[in-house]
C-alpha positions, 0 to 999 in steps of 0.5 A: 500500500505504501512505497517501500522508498517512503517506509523506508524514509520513515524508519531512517527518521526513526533512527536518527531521531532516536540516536540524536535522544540517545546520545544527549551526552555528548550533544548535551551542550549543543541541544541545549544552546540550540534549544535556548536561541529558538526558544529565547528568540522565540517563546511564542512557540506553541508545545506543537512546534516544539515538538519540532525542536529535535527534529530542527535540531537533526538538521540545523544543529552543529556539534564539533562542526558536524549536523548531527544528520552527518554524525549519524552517518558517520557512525552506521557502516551498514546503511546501504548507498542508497540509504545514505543517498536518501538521508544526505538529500534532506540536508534540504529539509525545510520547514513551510506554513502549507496549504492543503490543495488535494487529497489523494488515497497515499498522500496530498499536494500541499502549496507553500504560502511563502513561496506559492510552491507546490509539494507532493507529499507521500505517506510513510506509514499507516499512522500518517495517512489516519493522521493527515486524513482528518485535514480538508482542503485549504487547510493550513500546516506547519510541517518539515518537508524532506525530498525522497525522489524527483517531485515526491515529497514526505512530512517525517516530523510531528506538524501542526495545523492551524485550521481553516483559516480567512486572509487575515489570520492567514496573513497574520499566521505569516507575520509569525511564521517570518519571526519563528521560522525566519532560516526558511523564508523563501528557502525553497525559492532562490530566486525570492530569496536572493530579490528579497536580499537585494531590497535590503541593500537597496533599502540600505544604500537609500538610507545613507544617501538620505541620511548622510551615514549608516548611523543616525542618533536622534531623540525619540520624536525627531528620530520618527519624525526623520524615518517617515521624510525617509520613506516618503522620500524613497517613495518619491525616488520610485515614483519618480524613476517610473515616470509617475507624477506623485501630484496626480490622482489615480484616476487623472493617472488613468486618463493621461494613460488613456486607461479605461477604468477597468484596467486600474486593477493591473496599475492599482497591482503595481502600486501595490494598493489595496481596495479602499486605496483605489477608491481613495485615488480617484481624488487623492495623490498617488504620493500620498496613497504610497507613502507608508507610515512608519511607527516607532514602538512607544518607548523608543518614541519617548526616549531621550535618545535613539539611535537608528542604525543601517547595513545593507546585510543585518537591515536597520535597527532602532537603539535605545541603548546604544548611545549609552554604550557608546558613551561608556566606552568612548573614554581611552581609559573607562573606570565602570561601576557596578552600575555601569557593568549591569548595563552592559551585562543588560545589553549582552542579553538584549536581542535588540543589539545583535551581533553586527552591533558588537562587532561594530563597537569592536571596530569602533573601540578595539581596546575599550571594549575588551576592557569593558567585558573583561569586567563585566564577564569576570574573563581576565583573559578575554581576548577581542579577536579570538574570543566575542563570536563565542561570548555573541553565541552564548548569549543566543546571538546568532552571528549570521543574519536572517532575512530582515523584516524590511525585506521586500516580499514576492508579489503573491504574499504582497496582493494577499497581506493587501487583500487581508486589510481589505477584508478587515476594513470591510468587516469594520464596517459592516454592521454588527447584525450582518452576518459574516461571509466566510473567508478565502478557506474558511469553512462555510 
């Protein structure tokens, strides 16, 4: 009933799961640390998708430079080739947020939402399919995908289902996904996902020219005031290098365009403008329908200073801290009090100042710093070079980036996050006694 290459698949999971819980000993330091960084980062975890912390684990994790997908290998002489073969291609696991689109007797097709790719998925086992059979069309799953041949697919971990869902909570459900699960965006599209880098450079490039420096420090206030000149300005750039006069309606637009009315939807998707927006536009600038509105968390807005940092790989981010930390290890020779130690031990912690931000006050301070985490640490020998990735990683922080939040995002998940707020607008609006229509999966 099932193929044998899929059962097969399954009891080789088995195995490698049960070595990485059999051989905590000498993982014990690497589980830890990669449990503590997934869950520090993320502690909105539900107990379904830590579940899939061990099973992340067997693909992401690192002990002695070794996945302990490559330490099970290494240490089971007897696999054949093609077992081996099968367990090296999941090096290309990835986890999704899936949409179930067909039901087959042995298996489902499933879309994921983040890339719009489609995945044949076969069942391993009798447990899976009575499993996976209670799911209905356009529901929605957490799931790992592991290749097995050509377009065939298999879910070897436990999942986790968010129902039938409308494009509201469906865009929401992708907001959390992008912060749990921010190693797998679009890691199944390289195309996406090398378009989605490229903005952040872009994004970074117009900082500088706009700002001067990659580097700006400002009070709260006149920091949100400069950030929303920022975007309405990069706004006018893109206008303006599509030959777009920002002082006209889109109707006007139209017009000169020699556009009938039902071909605003192909411009109105250009502009990425959502339905109310469009209705906007037939009197409002097309300026002001783009121009974004950037907000501040509130305590950044209040603080006294804020400093606004930008890389065209780790994106842009807002620091309170900062200024601070910069002041107490401005002086060539700092004498820090407990005080003064218990703030930086803070910002250690912070996951706000990621690992670009120490290595910059690395370079920046190359002999302050040292000074300042060997007595906040109690590391006499602490030595810059050889020693602040591994003091980064212990406090969780990860020394590469993931794909920052001011990434652009395809076209798909663009049109859907609009038709989401469009949804919600309408619903608003309508009057409480009105009954509710059911949204795109929802159940009627």
């Amino acid at each position: 009933m099932f193929d044998p290459l899929f059962v097969r698949a399954g009891e080789l999971w088995v195995m490698i799961i049960d070595s990485i819980e059999q051989d905590r000993s000498s993982m014990a330091t690497s589980w830890e640390r990669f449990t503590a960084r997934q869950l520090t980062r993320n502690p909105q975890l539900d107990s379904g998708q830590r579940k899939l912390l061990v099973h992340r684990f067997a693909i992401e994790g690192e002990v002695d430079g070794k996945t302990p997908l490559e330490l099970f290998l290494a240490s089971q002489s007897d696999l054949t080739l093609a077992d081996r073969k099968l367990i090296d291609s999941w090096r290309r696991s990835f986890i999704g947020l899936l949409a179930i689109v067909q039901i087959f007797p042995n298996g489902v097709e499933v879309m994921n939402w983040l890339t719009a790719k489609h995945y044949r998925i076969q069942f391993t086992d009798l447990a899976a399919q009575t499993a996976m059979s209670r799911l209905k069309v356009g529901e929605v799953i957490i799931a790992q995908l592991s290749p097995i041949v050509d377009i065939d697919w298999a879910i070897l971990t436990p999942w986790v289902t968010l129902g039938s869902i409308g494009r509201p909570k469906l865009a929401v459900a992708i907001g959390a996904f992008r912060q749990n699960y921010p190693h797998y965006l679009y890691s199944d599209a390289p195309q996406q996902l090398a378009a989605a880098w490229e903005s952040v450079a872009v994004y970074h490039d117009r900082f500088v020219e706009f700002f001067g420096s990659d580097e700006v420090t400002l009070a709260g206030a006149q920091l949100q005031a400069r950030i929303g000149e920022f975007q309405a300005w990069m706004v006018d750039k893109q206008l303006a290098a599509t030959g777009v006069d920002k002082s006209k309606s889109l109707a006007e637009l139209a017009t000169d365009a020699g556009m009938a009315a039902e071909d605003l939807t192909a411009l109105t998707t250009t502009l990425g403008l959502s339905d109310a927006d469009t209705a906007k536009g037939q009197t409002t600038a097309i300026g002001k329908m783009v121009s974004p509105q950037v907000e501040l968390p509130a305590h950044l807005k209040t603080a006294t200073a804020v400093t606004a940092l930008s890389h065209h790989y780790w994106g842009q981010m807002f620091l309170a801290e900062y200024p601070r930390l910069k002041t107490l290890l401005s002086p060539e020779d700092p004498q820090y009090t407990a005080s003064d130690l218990k703030f930086i031990h803070k910002c250690l912690a912070d996951p706000q100042l990621n690992a670009f931000v120490w290595r910059r006050l690395a370079a920046q301070y190359p002999h302050q710093l040292p000074t300042a985490l060997r007595q906040t640490l109690d590391l006499p020998n602490f030595n810059l070079a050889t020693d602040l990735d591994a003091i980064l990683t212990k406090f969780n922080k990860y020394l590469e980036p993931d794909l920052p939040d001011l990434a652009s995002v395809p076209i798909h998940l663009h049109e859907l996050f609009q038709s989401a707020v469009g949804e919600v607008t309408k619903e608003k609006a309508r009057p409480k006694s009105q009954p509710k229509k059911s949204g795109f999966g929802a159940k009627s």
